[in-house]
LOLO-806101 format. One record per residue (C-alpha): x, y, z. Coordinates in steps of 0.5 Angstrom, whole numbers, padded with zeros to 4 digits, always signed. Each point is the difference from the previous one (the first is absolute). Layout:
N
XYZ...
***
This chain:
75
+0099-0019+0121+0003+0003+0006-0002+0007+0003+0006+0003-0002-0001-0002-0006-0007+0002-0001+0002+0007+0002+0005+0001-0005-0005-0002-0005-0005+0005+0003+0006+0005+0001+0001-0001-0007-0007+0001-0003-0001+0006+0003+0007+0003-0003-0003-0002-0006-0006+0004+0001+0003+0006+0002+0005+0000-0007-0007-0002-0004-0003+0006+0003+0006+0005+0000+0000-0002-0008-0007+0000+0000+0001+0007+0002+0005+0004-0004-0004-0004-0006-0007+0004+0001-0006-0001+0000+0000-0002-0009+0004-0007+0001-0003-0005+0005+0004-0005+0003-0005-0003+0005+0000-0006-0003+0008+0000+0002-0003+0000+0007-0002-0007+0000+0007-0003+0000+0001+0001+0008-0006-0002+0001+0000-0006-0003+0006-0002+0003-0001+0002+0007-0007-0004-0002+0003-0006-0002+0006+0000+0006-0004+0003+0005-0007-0002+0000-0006+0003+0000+0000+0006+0004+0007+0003-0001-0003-0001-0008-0006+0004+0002+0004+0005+0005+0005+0000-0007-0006+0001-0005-0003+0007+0005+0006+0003+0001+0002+0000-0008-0007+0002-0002+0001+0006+0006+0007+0001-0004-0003+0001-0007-0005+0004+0002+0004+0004+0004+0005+0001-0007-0006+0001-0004-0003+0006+0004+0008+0002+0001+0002+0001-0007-0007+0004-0003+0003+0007-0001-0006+0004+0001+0001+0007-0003
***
């Protein structure tokens, strides 16, 4: 696989990783889709390779945490 392909794959995740946090957000906190986060890291595993995998799986578990602590009303 060329670099520039490998870009756009890595480019690719990290799209899907924002939509899966904006729709995690706007959802709340009462449904959870962190099993949805496992797709692009798979695929950025599966393509990519370890590190990429790990840097994928590290920036969903911020993502998720951060939607999680975002979308609590506290009143």
């Amino acid at each position: 696989m060329r670099l520039r392909d490998k870009t756009l794959v890595f480019c690719l995740c990290l799209v899907m990783l924002m939509v899966l946090g904006w729709l995690d957000y706007v959802t709340g906190y009462e449904l959870n889709l962190f099993i949805f986060y496992s797709l692009p890291v798979g695929i950025a595993a599966w393509h990519l390779g370890r590190w990429p995998g790990v840097a994928m799986s590290v920036a969903s578990a911020l993502i998720s945490a951060l939607t999680d602590r975002k979308s609590t009303r506290l009143n």
